[in-house]
C-alpha positions in Angstrom: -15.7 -33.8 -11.9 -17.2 -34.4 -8.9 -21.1 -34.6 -8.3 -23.4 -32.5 -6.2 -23.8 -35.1 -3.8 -20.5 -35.5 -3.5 -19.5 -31.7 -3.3 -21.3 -31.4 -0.1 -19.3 -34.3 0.9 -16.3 -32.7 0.4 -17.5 -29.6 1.9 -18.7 -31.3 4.7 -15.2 -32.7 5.8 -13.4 -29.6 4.8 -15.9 -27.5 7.3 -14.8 -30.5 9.4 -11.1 -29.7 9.2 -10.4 -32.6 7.1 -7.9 -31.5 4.4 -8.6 -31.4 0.6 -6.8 -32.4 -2.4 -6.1 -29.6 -5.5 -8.8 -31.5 -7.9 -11.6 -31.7 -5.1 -10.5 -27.8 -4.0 -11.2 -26.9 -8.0 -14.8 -28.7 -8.4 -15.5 -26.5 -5.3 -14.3 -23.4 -6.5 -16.1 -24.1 -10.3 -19.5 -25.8 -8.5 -20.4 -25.5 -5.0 -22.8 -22.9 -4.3 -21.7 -19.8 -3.1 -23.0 -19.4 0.0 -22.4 -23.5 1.0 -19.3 -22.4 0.4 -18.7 -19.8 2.2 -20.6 -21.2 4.9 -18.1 -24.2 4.7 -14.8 -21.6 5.4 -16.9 -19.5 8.2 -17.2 -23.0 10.0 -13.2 -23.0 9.8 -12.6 -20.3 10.7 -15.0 -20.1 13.6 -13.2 -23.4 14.5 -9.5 -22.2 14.3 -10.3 -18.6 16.2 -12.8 -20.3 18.9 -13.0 -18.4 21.8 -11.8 -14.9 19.6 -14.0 -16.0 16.5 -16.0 -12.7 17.0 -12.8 -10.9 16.6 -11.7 -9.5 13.1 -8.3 -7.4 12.7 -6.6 -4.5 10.9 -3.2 -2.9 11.4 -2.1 0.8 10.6 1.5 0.5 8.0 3.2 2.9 5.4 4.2 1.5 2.1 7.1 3.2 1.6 7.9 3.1 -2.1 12.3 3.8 -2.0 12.3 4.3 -5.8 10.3 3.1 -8.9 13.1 2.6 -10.9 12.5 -1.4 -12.3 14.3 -3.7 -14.6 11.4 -6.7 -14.5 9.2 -4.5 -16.6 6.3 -6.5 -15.1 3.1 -6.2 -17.8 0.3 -5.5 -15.0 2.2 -2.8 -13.3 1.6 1.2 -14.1 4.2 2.4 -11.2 7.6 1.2 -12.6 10.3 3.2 -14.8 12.7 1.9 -16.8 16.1 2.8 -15.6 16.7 4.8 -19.3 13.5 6.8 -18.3 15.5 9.3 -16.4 12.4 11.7 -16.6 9.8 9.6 -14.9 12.6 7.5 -12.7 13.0 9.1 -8.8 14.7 7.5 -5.7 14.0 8.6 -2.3 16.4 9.7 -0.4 17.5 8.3 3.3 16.3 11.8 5.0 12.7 11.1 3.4 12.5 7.7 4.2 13.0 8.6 7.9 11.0 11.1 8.0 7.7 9.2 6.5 8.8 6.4 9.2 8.4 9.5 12.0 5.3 10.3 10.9 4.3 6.6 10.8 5.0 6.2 14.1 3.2 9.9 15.1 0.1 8.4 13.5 0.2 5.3 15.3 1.5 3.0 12.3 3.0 0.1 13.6 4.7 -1.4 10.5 6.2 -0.6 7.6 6.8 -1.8 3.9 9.8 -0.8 2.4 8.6 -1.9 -1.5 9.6 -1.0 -4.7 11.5 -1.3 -7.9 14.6 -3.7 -9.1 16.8 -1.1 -9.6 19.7 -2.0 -11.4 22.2 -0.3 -8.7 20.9 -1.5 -5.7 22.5 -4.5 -4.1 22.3 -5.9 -0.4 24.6 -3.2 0.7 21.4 -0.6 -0.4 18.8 -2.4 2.1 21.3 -3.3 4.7 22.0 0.5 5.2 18.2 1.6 5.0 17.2 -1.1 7.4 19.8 -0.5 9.9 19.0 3.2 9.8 15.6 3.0 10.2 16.0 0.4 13.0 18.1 2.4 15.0 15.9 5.5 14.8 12.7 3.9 14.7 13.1 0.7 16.5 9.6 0.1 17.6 8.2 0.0 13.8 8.0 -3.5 12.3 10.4 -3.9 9.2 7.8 -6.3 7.2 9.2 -5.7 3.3 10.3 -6.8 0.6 10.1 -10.5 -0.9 11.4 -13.4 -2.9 11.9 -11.2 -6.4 14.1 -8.4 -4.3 16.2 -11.1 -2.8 17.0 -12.9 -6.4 17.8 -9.3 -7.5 19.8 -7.9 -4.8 21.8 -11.2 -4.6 22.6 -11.0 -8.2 23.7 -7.5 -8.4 26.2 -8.0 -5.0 27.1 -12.0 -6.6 26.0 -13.8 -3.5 23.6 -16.5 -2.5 20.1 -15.7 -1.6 20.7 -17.2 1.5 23.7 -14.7 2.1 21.4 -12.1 1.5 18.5 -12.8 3.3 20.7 -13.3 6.3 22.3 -9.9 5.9 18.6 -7.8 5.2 17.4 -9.7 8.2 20.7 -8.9 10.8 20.3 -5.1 9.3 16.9 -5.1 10.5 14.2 -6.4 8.5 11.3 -8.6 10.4 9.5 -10.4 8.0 8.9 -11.0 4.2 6.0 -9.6 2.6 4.1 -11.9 -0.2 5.7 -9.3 -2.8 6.3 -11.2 -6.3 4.2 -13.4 -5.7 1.8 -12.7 -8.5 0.8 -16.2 -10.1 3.1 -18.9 -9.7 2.3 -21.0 -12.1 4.6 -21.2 -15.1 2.0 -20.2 -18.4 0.3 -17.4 -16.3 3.7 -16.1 -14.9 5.1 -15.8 -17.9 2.2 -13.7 -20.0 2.7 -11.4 -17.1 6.2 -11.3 -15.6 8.5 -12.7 -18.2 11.4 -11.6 -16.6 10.9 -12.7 -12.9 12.0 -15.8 -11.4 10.1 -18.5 -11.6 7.4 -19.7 -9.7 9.3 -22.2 -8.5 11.8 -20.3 -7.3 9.9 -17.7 -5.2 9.1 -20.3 -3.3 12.3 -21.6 -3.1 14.0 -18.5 -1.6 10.7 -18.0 0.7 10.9 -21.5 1.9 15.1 -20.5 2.7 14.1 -17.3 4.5 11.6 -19.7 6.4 14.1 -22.0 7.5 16.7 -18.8 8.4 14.1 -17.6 10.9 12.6 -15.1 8.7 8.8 -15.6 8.4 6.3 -14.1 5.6 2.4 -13.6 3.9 2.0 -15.2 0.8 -0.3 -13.6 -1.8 -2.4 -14.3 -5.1 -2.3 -11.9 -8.0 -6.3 -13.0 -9.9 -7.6 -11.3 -13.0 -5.0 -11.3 -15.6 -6.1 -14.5 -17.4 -5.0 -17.3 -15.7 -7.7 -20.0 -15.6 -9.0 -21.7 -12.9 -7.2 -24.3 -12.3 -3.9 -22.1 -12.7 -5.5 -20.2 -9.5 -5.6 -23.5 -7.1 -2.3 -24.6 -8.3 -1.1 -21.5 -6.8 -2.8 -22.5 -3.6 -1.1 -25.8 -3.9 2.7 -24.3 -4.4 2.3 -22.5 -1.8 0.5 -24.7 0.8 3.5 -27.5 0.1 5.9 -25.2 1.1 4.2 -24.4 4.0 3.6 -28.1 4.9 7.4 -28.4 5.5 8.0 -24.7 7.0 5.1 -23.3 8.8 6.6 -20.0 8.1 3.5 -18.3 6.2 1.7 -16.2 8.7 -1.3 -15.4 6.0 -2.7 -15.6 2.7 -3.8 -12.4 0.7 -5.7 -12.6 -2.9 -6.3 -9.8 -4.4 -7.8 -8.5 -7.7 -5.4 -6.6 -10.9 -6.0 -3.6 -11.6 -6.6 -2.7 -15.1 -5.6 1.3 -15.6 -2.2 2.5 -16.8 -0.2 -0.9 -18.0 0.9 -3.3 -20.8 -1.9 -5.6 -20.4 -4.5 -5.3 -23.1 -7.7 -6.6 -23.1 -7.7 -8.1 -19.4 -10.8 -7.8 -16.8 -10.7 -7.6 -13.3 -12.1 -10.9 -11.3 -15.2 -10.8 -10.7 -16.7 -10.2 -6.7 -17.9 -13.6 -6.8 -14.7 -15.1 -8.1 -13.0 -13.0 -5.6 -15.5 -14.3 -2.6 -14.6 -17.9 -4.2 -11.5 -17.8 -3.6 -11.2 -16.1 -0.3 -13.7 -18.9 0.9 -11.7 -21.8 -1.1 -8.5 -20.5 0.4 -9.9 -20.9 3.9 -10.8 -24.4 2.9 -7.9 -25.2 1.1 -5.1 -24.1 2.8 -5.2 -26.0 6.4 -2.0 -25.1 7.5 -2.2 -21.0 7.0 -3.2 -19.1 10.5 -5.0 -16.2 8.9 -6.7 -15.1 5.4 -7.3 -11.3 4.6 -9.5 -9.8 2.8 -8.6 -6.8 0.8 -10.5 -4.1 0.2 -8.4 -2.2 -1.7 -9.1 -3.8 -4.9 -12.5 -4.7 -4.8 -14.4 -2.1 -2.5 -15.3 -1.8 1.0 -18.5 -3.8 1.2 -16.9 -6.7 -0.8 -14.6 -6.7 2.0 -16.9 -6.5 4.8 -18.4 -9.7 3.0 -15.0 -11.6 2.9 -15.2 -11.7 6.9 -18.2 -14.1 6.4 -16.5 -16.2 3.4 -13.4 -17.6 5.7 -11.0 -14.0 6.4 -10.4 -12.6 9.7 -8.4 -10.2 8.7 -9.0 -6.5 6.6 -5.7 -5.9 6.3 -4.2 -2.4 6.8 -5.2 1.4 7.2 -2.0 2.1 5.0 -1.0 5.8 5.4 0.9 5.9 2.0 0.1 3.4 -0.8 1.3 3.8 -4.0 1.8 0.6 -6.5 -2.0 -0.5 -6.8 -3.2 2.8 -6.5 -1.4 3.9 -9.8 -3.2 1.1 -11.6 -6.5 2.4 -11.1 -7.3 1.1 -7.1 -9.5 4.1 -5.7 -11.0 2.6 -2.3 -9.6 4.7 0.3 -10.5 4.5 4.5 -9.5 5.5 7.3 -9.3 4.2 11.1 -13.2 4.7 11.9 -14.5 3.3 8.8 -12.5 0.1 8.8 -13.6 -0.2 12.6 -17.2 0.6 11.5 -17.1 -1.7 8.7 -15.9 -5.2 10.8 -18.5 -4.2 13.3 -21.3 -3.4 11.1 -20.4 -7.0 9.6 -21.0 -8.9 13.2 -17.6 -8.5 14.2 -15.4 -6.9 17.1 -12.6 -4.8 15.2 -9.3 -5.3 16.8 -6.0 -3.4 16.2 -3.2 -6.1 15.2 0.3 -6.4 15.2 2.2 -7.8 12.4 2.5 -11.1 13.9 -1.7 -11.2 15.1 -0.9 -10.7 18.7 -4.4 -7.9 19.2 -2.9 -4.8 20.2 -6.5 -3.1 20.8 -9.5 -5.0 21.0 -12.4 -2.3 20.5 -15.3 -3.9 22.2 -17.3 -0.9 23.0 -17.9 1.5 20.3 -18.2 4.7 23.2 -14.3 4.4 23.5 -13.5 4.2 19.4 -10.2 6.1 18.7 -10.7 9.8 17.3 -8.4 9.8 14.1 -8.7 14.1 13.8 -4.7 13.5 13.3 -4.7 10.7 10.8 -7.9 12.5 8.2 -6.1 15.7 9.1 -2.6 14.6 8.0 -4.4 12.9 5.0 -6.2 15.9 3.5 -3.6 18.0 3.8 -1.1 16.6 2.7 -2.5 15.5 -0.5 0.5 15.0 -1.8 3.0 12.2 -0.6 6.0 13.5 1.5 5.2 17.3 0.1 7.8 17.9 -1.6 10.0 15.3 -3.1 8.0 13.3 -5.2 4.7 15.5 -6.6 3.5 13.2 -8.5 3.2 10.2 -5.9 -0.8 10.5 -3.9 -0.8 9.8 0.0 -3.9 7.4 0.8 -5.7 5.6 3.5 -6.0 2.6 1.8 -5.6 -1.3 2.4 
């Protein structure tokens, strides 16, 4: 373990930009003091965005859930059926999709994710039609979806290679790879949660191919369900070796489980501070990662706001549909103004991002903020996602 002294040391050269092993990343996380810390992962990333460091960014996306229809069975989650549950089990249809894509790009939503269950039908074939179809209507809206578990499942059911099918998804239409599956990588944790995922090991291997087939990705962190500390920067370490031969992680995104509606008994959420930890030693920790979000979703608006000043740059999204986190008890909803108001009442100028960071809008004078009648109206009434086909599915403004 290392001493005080030396902690600041270590903090000292990370601030620095000097790179830090796993063990000195974990007496940090444990034992520096919170606001040392966070002070070390500002300095980075004051250092990395110098000359836009008084920039902080959001984007406007759908999460478009295609069906919740799931064979993994994952313990933490409360929006999957099992395909025998025929009365709780729904798939959108093609016409839907579309149309929640037209009204993404009415409300000035720039990206979509296309995420949701394994189900046991749906092969490459399935996503190479969607994609296609939403490209060639929609073909200004970022395709950023899916992730490592889809692939191992949709190559298994059509019998090819991941590679074969990441290659396919991506010539159909799809961007980029969201962090999806992700959860905890390491084996004890993964297991209590997501026994019958791929491995740890194996996400990564299947991100690292879609890096290397020109297909880049955010990685995220799953914290709460158990795992100890250590489990949470060996999770850092997977994923920053990857990235040390790819480069082809755009982001990392922690965020805290949710504890309403699943098969996980007797789990708490992380704590704020354990969540500001880790935003702050992830900043630290992982050199070779552009951009760190914080999420609000999970933990609440304010915590958020207080992420930008532990090492994030990034709030994430005003998500006009959001459906998986929200069924396991998330409640934090915002819209376009709040989020703005939020990253400027923390210091900050907000700026509108694209999925790859490029700032779209950089609102620097508050007299010209956007006026979001559409968006709150569309909201509110429309309580209910898509109307009609799904009643039972909420429409948010949420991260």
């Amino acid at each position: 373990m290392t001493e005080k002294a030396d902690l600041q040391s270590v903090l000292d050269r990370a601030a620095e930009g000097g790179r830090i092993t796993p063990e000195e990343a974990l007496d940090l996380y444990r034992d520096a003091p919170l606001h040392a810390l966070g002070a070390a992962a500002d300095a980075v990333r004051r250092r990395r965005y110098a000359g836009t460091e008084h920039i902080a960014t959001y984007i406007i996306e759908r999460n478009i859930n295609y069906t919740n229809v799931c064979v993994t069975a994952c313990k933490f989650c409360a929006f999957y059926a099992p395909p025998k549950a025929t009365d709780k089990g729904w798939t959108r249809d093609l016409d839907d999709i579309l149309r929640r894509c037209a009204e993404t790009v009415e409300l000035g939503g720039t990206q979509i994710m296309f995420q949701g269950g394994h189900h046991p039908d749906y092969g490459v074939e399935y996503y190479e039609e969607h994609f296609a179809a939403i490209k060639a209507a929609y073909p200004q809206l970022v395709i950023h979806s899916l992730g490592a578990s889809e692939v191992e499942h949709m190559a298994r059911i059509s019998k090819v290679s991941a590679e074969e099918a990441i290659s396919r998804i991506h010539a159909a239409g799809l961007d980029s790879f969201a962090g999806a599956g992700a959860e905890l990588l390491p084996a004890r944790p993964r297991k209590a949660i997501a026994p019958l995922k791929e491995s740890g090991e194996r996400w990564l291997e299947i991100m690292e191919a879609a890096h290397r087939l020109g297909v880049e990705s955010t990685s995220t962190m799953l914290m709460g369900t158990g795992e100890t500390n250590a489990e949470r920067i060996e999770h850092l370490r997977m994923i920053r070796d990857v990235q040390d031969r790819t480069g082809g992680f755009r982001a990392f995104i922690p965020y805290t489980y949710q504890p309403e509606n699943n098969h996980l008994k007797g789990r708490t959420q992380a704590t704020i501070f354990e969540y500001l930890r880790m935003i702050a030693i992830a900043r630290l920790f992982m050199d070779n990662i552009a951009h760190i979000q914080g999420s609000w979703l999970t933990t609440g608006k304010e915590v958020g706001q207080l992420s930008l000043h532990y090492g994030a740059d990034d709030l994430g999204s005003i998500m006009l549909e959001e459906n998986v986190v929200s069924s396991a008890g998330a409640k934090h909803r915002s819209n376009r103004l709040e989020i703005i108001d939020l990253i400027r009442k923390a210091g900050r100028v907000p700026a509108q991002r694209a999925t790859t960071y490029e700032h779209l809008v950089v609102h620097d004078d508050p007299a010209n903020d956007p006026v979001d009648e559409r968006v709150q109206s569309h909201i509110s009434s429309t309580a209910i996602a898509g109307g009609t086909a799904h009643p039972e599915l909420k429409l948010l403004a949420s991260n």
